[in-house]
Each structure stands twice: as structure tokens, then as C-alpha cells.
Backbone and ligand atoms as CSV (ligand in chain L), in Angstrom:
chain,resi,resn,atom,element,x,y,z
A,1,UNK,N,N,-12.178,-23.603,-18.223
A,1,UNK,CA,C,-13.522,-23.718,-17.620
A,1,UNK,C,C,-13.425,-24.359,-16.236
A,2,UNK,N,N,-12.532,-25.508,-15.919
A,2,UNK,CA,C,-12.444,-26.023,-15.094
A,2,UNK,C,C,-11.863,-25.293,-13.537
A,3,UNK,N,N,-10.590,-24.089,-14.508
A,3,UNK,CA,C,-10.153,-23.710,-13.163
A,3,UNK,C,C,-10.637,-22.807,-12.956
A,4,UNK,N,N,-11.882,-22.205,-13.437
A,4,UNK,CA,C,-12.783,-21.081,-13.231
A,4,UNK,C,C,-13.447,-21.267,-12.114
A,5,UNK,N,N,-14.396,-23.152,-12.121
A,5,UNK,CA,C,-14.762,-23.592,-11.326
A,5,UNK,C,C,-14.144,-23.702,-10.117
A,6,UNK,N,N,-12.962,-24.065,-10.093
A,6,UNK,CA,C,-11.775,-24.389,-8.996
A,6,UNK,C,C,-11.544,-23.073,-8.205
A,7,UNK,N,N,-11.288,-21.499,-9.128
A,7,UNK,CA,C,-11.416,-20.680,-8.282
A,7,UNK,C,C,-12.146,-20.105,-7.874
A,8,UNK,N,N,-13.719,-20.236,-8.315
A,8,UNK,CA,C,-14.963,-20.142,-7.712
A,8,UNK,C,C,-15.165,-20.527,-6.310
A,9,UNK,N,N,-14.816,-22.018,-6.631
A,9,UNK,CA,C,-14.776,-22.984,-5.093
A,9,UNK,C,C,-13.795,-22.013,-4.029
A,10,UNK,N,N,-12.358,-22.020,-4.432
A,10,UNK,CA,C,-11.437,-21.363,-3.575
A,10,UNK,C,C,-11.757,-19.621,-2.877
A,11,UNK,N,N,-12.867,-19.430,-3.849
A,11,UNK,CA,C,-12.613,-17.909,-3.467
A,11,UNK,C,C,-14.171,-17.618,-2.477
A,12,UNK,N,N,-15.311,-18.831,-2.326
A,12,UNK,CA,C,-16.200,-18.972,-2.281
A,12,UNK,C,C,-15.708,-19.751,-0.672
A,13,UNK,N,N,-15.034,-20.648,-0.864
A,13,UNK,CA,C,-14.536,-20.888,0.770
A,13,UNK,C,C,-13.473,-19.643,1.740
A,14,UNK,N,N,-13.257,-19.052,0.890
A,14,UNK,CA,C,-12.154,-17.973,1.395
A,14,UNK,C,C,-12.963,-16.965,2.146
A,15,UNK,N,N,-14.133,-16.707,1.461
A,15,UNK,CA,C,-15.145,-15.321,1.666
A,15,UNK,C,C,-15.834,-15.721,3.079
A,16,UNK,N,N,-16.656,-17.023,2.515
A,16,UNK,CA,C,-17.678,-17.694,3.234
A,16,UNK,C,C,-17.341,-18.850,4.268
A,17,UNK,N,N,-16.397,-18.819,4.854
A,17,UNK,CA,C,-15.562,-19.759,5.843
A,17,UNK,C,C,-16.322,-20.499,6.426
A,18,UNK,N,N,-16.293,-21.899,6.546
A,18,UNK,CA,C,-17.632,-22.781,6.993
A,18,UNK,C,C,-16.555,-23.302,8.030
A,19,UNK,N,N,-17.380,-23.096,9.301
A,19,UNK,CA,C,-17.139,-23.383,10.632
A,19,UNK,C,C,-16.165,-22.218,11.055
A,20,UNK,N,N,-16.206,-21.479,10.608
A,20,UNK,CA,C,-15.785,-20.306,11.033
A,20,UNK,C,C,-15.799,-19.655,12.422
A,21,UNK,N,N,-15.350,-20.168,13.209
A,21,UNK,CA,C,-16.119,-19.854,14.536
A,21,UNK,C,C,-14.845,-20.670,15.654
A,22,UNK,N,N,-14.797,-19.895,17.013
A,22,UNK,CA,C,-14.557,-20.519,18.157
A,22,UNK,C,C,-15.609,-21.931,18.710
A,23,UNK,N,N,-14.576,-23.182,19.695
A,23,UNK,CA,C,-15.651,-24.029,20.055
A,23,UNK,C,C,-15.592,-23.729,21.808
A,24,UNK,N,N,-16.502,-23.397,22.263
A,24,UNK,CA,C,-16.330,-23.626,23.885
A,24,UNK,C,C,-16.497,-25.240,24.673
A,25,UNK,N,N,-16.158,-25.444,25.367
A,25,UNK,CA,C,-16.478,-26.806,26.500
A,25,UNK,C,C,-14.776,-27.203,26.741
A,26,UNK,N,N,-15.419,-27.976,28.115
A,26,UNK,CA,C,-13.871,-28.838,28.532
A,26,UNK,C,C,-12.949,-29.524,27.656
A,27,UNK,N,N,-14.003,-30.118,26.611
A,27,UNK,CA,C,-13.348,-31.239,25.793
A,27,UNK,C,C,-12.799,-30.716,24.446
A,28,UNK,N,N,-12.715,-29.151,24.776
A,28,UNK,CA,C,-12.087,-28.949,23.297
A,28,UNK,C,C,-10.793,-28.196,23.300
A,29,UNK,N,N,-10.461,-29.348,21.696
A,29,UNK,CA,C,-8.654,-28.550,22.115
A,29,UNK,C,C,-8.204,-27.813,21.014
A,30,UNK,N,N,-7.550,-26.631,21.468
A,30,UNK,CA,C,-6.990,-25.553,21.062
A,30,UNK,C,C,-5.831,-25.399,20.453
A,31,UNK,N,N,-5.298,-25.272,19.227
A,31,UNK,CA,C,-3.870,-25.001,18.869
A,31,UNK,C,C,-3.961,-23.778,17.407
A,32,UNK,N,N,-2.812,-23.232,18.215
A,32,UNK,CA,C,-2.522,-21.577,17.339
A,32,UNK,C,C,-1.755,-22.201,16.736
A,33,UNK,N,N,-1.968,-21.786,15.643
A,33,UNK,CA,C,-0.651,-22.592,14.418
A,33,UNK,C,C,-0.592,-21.260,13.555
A,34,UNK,N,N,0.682,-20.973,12.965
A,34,UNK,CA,C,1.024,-19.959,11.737
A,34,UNK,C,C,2.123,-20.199,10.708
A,35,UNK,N,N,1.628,-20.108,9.915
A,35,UNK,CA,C,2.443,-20.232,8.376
A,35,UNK,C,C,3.531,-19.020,8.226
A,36,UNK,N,N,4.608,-19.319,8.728
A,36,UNK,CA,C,5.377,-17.817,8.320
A,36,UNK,C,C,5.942,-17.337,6.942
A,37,UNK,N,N,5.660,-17.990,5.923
A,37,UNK,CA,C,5.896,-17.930,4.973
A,37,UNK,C,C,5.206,-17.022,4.467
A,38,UNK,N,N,3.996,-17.212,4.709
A,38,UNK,CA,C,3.165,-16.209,4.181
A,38,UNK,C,C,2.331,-15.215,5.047
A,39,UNK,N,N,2.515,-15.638,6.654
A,39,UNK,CA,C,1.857,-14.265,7.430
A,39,UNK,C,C,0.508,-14.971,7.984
A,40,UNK,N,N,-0.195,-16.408,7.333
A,40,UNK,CA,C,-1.334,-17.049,7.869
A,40,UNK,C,C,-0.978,-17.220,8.689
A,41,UNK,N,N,-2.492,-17.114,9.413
A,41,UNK,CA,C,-2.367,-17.768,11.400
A,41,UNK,C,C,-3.764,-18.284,11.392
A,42,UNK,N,N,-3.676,-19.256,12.281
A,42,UNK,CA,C,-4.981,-19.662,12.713
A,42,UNK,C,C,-5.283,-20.415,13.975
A,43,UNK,N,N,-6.146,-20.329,14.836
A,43,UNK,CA,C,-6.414,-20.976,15.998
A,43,UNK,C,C,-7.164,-22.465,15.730
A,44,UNK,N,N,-6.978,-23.710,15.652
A,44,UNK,CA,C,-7.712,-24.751,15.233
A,44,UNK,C,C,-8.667,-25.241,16.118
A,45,UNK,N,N,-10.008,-25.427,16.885
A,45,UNK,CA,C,-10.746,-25.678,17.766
A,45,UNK,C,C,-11.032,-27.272,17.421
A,46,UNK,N,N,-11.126,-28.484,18.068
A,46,UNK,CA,C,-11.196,-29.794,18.014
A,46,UNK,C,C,-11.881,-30.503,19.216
A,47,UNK,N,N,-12.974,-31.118,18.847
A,47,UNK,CA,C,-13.647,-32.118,20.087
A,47,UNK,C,C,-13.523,-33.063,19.555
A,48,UNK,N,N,-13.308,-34.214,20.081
A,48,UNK,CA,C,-13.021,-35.706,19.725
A,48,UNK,C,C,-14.188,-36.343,20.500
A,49,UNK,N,N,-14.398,-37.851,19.794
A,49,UNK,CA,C,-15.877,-38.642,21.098
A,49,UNK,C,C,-14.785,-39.217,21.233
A,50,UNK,N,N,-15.611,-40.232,22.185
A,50,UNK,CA,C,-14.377,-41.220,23.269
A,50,UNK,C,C,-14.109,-42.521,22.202
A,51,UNK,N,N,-14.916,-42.709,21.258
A,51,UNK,CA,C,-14.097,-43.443,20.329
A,51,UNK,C,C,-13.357,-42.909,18.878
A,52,UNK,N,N,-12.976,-41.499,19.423
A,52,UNK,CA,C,-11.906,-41.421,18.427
A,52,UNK,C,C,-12.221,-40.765,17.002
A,53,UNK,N,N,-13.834,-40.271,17.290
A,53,UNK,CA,C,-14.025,-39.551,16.080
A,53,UNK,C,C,-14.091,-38.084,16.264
A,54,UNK,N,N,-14.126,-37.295,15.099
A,54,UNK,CA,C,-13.787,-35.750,15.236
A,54,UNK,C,C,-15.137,-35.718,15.331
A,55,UNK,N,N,-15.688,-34.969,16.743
A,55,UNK,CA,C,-17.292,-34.682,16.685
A,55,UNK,C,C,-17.717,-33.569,15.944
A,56,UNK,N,N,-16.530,-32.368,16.574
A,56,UNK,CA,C,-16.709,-31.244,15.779
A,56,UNK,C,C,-15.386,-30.608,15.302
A,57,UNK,N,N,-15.063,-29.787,14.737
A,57,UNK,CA,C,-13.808,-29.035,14.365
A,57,UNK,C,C,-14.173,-27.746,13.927
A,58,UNK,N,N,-13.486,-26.289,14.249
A,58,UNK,CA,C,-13.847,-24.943,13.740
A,58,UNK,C,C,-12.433,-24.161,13.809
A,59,UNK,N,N,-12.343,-23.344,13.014
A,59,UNK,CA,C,-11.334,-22.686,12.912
A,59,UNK,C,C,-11.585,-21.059,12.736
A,60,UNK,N,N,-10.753,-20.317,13.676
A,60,UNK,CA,C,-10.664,-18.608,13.451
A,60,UNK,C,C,-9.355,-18.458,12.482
A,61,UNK,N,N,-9.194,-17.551,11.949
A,61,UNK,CA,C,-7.705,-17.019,10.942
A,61,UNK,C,C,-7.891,-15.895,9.855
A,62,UNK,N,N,-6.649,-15.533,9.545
A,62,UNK,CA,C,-6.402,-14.518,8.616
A,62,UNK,C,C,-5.541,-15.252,8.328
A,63,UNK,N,N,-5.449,-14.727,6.982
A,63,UNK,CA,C,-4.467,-15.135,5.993
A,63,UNK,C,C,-4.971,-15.166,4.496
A,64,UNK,N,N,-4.311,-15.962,3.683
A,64,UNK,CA,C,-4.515,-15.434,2.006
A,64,UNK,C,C,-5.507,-16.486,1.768
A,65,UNK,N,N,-5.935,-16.528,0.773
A,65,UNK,CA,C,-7.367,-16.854,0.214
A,65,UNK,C,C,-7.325,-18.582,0.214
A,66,UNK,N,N,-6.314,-18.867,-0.510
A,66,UNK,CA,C,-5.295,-20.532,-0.204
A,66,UNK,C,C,-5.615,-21.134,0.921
A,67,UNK,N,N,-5.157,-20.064,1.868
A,67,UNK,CA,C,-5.298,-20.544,3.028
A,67,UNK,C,C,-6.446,-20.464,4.339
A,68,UNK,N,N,-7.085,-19.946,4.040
A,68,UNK,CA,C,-8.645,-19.666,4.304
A,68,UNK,C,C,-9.363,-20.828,3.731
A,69,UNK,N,N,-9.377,-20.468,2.265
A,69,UNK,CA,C,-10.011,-21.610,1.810
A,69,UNK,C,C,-9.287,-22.890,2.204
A,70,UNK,N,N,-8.352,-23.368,2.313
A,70,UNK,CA,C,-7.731,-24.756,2.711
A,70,UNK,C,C,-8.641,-25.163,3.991
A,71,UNK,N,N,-8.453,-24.093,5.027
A,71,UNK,CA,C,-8.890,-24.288,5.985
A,71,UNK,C,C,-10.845,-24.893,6.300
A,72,UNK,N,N,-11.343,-23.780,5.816
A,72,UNK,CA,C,-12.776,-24.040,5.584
A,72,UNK,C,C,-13.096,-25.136,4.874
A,73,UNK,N,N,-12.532,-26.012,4.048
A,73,UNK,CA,C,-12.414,-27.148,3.636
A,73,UNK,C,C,-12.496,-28.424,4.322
A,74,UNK,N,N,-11.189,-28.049,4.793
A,74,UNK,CA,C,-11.173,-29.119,5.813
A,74,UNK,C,C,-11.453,-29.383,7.000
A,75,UNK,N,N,-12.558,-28.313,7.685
A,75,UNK,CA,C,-13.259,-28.393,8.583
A,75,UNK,C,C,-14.422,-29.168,7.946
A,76,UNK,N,N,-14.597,-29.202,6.994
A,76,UNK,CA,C,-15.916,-29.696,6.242
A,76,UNK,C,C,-15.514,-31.059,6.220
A,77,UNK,N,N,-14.354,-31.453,5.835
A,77,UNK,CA,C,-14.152,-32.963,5.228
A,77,UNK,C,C,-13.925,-33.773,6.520
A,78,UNK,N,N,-13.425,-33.210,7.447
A,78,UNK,CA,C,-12.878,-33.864,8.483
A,78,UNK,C,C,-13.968,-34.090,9.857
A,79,UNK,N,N,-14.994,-33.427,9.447
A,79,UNK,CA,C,-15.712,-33.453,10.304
A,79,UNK,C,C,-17.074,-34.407,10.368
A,80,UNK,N,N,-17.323,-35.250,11.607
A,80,UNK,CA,C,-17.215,-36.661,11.749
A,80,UNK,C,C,-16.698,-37.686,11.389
A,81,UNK,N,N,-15.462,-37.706,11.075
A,81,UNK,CA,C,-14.678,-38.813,10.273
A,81,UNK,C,C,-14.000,-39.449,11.842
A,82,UNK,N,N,-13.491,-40.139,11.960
A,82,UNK,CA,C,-12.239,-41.332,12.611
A,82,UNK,C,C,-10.940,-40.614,12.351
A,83,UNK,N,N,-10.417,-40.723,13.484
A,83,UNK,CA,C,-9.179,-40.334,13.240
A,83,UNK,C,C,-7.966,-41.026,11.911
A,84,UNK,N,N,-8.278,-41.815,11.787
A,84,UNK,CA,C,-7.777,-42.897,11.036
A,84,UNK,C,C,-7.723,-42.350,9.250
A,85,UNK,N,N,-9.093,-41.887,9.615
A,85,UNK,CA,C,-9.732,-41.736,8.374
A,85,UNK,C,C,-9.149,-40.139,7.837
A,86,UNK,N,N,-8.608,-38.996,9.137
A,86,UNK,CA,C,-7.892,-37.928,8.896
A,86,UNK,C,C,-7.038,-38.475,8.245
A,87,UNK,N,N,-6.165,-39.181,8.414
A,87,UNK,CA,C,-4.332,-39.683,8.419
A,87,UNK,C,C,-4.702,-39.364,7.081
A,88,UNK,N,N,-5.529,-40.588,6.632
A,88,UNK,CA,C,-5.865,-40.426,5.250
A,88,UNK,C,C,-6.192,-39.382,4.317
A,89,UNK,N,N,-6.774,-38.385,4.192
A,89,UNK,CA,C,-7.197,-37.239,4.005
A,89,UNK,C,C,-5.980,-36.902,4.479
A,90,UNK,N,N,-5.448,-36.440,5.136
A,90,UNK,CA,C,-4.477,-35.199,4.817
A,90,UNK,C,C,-3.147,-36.192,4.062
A,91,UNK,N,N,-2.692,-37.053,4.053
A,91,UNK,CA,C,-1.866,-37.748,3.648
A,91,UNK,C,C,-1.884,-37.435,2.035
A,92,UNK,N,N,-3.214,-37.847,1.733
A,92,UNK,CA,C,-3.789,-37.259,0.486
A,92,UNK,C,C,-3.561,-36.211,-0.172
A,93,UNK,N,N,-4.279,-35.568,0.753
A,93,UNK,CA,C,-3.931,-33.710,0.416
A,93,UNK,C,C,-3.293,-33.744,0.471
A,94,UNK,N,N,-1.697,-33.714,1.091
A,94,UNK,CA,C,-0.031,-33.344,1.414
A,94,UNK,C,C,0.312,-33.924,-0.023
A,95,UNK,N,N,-0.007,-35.468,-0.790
A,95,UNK,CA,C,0.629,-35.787,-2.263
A,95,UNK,C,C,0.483,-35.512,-2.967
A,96,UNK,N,N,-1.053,-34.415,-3.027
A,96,UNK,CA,C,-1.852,-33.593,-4.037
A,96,UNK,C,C,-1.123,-31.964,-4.262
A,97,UNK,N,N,-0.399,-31.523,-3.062
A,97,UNK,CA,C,-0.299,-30.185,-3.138
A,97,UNK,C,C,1.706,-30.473,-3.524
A,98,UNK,N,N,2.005,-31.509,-2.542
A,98,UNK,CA,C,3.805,-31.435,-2.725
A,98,UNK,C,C,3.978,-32.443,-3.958
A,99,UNK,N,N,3.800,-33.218,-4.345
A,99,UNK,CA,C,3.832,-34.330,-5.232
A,99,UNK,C,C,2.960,-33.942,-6.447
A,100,UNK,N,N,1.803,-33.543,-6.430
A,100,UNK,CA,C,0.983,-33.349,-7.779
A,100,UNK,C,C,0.071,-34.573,-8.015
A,101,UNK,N,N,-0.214,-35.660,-7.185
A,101,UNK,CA,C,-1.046,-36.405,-7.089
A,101,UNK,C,C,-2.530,-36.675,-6.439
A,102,UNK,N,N,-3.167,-36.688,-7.357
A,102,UNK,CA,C,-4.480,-36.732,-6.779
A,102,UNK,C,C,-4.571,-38.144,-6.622
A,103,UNK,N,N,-5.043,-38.257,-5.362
A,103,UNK,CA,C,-5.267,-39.884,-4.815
A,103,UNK,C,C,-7.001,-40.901,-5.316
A,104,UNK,N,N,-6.967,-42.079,-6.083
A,104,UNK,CA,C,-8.180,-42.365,-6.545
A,104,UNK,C,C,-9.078,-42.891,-5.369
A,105,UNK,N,N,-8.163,-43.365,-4.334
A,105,UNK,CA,C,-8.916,-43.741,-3.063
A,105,UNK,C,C,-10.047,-42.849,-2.297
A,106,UNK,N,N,-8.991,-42.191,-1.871
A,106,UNK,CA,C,-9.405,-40.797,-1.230
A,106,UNK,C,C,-10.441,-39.509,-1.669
A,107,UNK,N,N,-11.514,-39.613,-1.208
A,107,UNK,CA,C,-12.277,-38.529,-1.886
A,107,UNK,C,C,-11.892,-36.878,-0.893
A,108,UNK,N,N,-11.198,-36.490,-1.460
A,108,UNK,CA,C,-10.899,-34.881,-0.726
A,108,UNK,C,C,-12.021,-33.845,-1.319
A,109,UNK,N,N,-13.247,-34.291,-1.628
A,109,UNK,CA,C,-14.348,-33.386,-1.902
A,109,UNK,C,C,-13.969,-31.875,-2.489
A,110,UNK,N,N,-13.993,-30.794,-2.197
A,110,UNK,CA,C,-13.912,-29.538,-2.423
A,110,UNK,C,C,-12.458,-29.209,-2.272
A,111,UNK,N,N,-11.380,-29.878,-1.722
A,111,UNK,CA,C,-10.128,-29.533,-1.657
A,111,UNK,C,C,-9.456,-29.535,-3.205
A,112,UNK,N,N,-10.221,-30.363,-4.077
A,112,UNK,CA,C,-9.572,-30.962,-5.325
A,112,UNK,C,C,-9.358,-29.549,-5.714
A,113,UNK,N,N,-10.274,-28.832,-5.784
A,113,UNK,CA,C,-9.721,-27.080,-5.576
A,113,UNK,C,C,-8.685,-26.897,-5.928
A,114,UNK,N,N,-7.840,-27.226,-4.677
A,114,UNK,CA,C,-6.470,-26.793,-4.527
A,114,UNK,C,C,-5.531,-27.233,-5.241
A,115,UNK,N,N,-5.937,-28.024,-6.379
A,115,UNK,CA,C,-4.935,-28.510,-6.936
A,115,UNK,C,C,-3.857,-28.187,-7.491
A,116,UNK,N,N,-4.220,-26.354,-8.001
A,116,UNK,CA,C,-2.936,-26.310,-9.228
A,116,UNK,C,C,-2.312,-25.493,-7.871
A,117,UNK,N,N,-2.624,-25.300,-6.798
A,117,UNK,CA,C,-1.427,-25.020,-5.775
A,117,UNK,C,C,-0.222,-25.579,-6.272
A,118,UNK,N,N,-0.267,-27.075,-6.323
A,118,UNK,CA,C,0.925,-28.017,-6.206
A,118,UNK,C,C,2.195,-27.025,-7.378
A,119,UNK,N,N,1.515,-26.381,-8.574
A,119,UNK,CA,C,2.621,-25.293,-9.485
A,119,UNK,C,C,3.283,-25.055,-8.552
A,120,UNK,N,N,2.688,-23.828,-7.735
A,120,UNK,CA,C,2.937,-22.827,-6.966
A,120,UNK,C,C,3.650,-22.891,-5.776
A,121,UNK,N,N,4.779,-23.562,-5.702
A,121,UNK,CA,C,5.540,-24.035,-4.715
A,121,UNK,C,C,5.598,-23.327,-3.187
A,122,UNK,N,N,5.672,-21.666,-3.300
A,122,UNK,CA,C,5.692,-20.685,-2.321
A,122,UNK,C,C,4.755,-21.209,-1.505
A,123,UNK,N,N,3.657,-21.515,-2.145
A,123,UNK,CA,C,2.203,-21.693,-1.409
A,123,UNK,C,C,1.657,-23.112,-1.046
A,124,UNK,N,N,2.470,-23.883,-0.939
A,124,UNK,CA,C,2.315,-25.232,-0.440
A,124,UNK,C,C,1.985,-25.261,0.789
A,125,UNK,N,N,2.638,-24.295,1.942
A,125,UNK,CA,C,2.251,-24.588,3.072
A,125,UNK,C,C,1.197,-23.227,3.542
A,126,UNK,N,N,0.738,-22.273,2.943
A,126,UNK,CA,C,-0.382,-22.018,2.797
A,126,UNK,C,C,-2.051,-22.874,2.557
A,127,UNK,N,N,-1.805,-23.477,1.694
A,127,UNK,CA,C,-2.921,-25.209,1.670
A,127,UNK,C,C,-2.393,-25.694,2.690
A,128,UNK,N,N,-1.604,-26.104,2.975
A,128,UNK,CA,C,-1.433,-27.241,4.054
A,128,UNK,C,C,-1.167,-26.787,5.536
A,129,UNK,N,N,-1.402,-25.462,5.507
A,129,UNK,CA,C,-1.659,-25.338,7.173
A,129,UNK,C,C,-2.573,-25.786,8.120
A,130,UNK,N,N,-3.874,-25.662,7.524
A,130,UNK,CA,C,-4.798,-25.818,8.516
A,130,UNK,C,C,-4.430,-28.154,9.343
A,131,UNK,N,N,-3.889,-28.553,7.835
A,131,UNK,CA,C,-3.856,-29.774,7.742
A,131,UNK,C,C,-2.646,-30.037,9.204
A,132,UNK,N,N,-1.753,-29.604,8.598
A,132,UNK,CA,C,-0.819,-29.264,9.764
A,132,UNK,C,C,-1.409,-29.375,11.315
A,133,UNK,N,N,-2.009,-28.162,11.453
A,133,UNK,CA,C,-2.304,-27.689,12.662
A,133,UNK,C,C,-3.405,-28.808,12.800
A,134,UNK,N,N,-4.195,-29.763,12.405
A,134,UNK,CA,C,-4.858,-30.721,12.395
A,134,UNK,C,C,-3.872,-31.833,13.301
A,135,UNK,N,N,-2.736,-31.972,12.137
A,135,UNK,CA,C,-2.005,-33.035,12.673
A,135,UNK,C,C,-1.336,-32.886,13.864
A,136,UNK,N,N,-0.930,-31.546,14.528
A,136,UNK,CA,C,-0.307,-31.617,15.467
A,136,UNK,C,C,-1.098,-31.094,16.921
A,137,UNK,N,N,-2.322,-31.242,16.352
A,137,UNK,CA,C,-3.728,-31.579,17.483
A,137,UNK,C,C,-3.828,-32.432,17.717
A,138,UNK,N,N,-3.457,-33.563,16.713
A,138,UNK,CA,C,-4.115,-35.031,17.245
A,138,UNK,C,C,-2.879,-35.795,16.932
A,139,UNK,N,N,-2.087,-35.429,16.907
A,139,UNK,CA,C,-0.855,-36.112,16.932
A,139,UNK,C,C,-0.361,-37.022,17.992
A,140,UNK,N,N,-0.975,-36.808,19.419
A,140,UNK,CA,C,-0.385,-37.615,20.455
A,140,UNK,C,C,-1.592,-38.492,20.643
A,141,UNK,N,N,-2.620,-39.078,19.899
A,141,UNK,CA,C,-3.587,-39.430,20.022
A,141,UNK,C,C,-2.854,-41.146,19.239
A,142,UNK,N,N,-3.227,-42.475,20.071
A,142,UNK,CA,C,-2.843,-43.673,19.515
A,142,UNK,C,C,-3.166,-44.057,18.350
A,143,UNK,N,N,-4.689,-43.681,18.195
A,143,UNK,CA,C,-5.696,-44.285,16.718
A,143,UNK,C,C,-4.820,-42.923,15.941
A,144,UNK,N,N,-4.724,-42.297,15.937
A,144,UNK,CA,C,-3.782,-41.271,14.880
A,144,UNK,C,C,-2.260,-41.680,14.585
A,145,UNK,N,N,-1.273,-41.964,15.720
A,145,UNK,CA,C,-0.156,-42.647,15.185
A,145,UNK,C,C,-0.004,-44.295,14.473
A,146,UNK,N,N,-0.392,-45.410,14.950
A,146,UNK,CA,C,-1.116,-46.311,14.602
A,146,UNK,C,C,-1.236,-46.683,13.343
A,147,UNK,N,N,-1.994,-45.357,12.771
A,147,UNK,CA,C,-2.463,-45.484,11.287
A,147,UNK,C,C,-1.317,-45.208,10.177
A,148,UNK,N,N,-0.527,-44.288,10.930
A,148,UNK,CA,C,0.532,-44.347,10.019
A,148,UNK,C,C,1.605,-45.254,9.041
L,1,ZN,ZN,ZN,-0.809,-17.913,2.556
């Protein structure tokens, strides 16, 4: 019953991609990221405020349903959070999908989804692309290393 629900969620973010979309302005930054494992690609769109929070985030891509849905997810979770507060969240997600741990701290909302990924070894970095391409957007950012 449960993973009925779970692939409801997954197949329901896959279809219906929330923030689905290009961002225009000066302040937004761009990174093409692709999963070659499995053929996903995606362009990650990111505005930051001047103290360090994600104002907005949107993502374009193809790819498998995992990874669609991963993505549309975490445009949702990550958006207005602190950078700080990413580390966390994807740190999360990364022990949930490679490790098999769901974190009690951390609320990953609709990602919990993804859980029985973590079986499915092939597809680890299918979930964890968009997270990826997250991290290596804001990777040169201080409040993002810092937290580590
Ligand atoms: Zn994939």
C-alpha cells in the first residue's frame, strides 16, 4: 500500500514537473549537468538573495521518471531555504538513496518517495542528480562550504 503511494508520488512528479521551467535575469545561475549512466540531462536555473537564501530554483530535463521526479522534488524542498539548510537536505537525501537511511532530523518531504531507490543501485545517481547539479551550483558559495 505504501509503495503504491510512493509510486504515485514518483510518477505524479515525473509527469507534472513543478518548476519546470527556464529562470531569466542577471542573477541567475545556470548549470547543465548529465547523468551518463542513464542518458538524464538537465539544465539547473538558481537565484540566490544577498543573504544566502535560494529565492528561486527551476529546472528543464529529460530523463527517466527517478530522475524527473528527483528533480521536481527538489526544486520544491529547496526552495526558500538557506544555503546551509541545502547541505542538509541533500546530505540527507545522498544517506537515504546510498546508505538506506532515512534521516529523523531532516524532513525531505516528498523525496521520502525515493526511498526504495537505495535497492536499486544502477539508479542512485539518477535520484541524485538534480542534488548534484544543486551542489555544484553553489558549491563555491562560503555559507555552502562552511556548513560542511
Ligand atoms: Zn535515470
Amino acid at each position: 500500500m505504501l509503495d503504491q503511494l510512493y509510486r504515485q508520488l514518483v510518477v505524479d512528479h515525473s509527469k507534472n514537473r513543478r518548476n519546470h521551467k527556464k529562470l531569466n535575469g542577471e542573477f541567475v545561475k545556470q548549470l547543465h549537468y548529465k547523468n551518463p549512466t542513464c542518458g538524464d540531462v538537465m539544465t539547473l536555473f538558481l537565484k540566490l538573495t544577498e543573504t544566502k537564501e535560494i529565492e528561486d530554483i527551476s529546472f528543464i530535463g529529460e530523463g527517466c521518471s527517478i530522475s524527473m521526479a528527483s528533480a521536481s522534488i527538489m526544486t520544491e524542498l529547496v526552495k526558500g531555504v538557506s544555503l546551509k539548510e541545502a547541505v542538509k537536505l541533500r546530505q540527507a537525501m545522498e544517506a537515504m538513496i546510498r546508505n538506506g537511511e532515512v534521516s529523523e532530523e531532516v524532513d525531505l518531504g516528498d523525496a521520502i518517495a525515493l526511498e526504495g531507490v537505495h535497492k536499486l543501485r544502477a539508479r542512485h545517481n539518477c535520484a541524485l542528480m538534480a542534488w548534484q547539479a544543486l551542489d555544484r551550483a553553489v558549491g563555491d558559495e562560503s555559507e555552502y562550504e562552511n556548513s560542511n
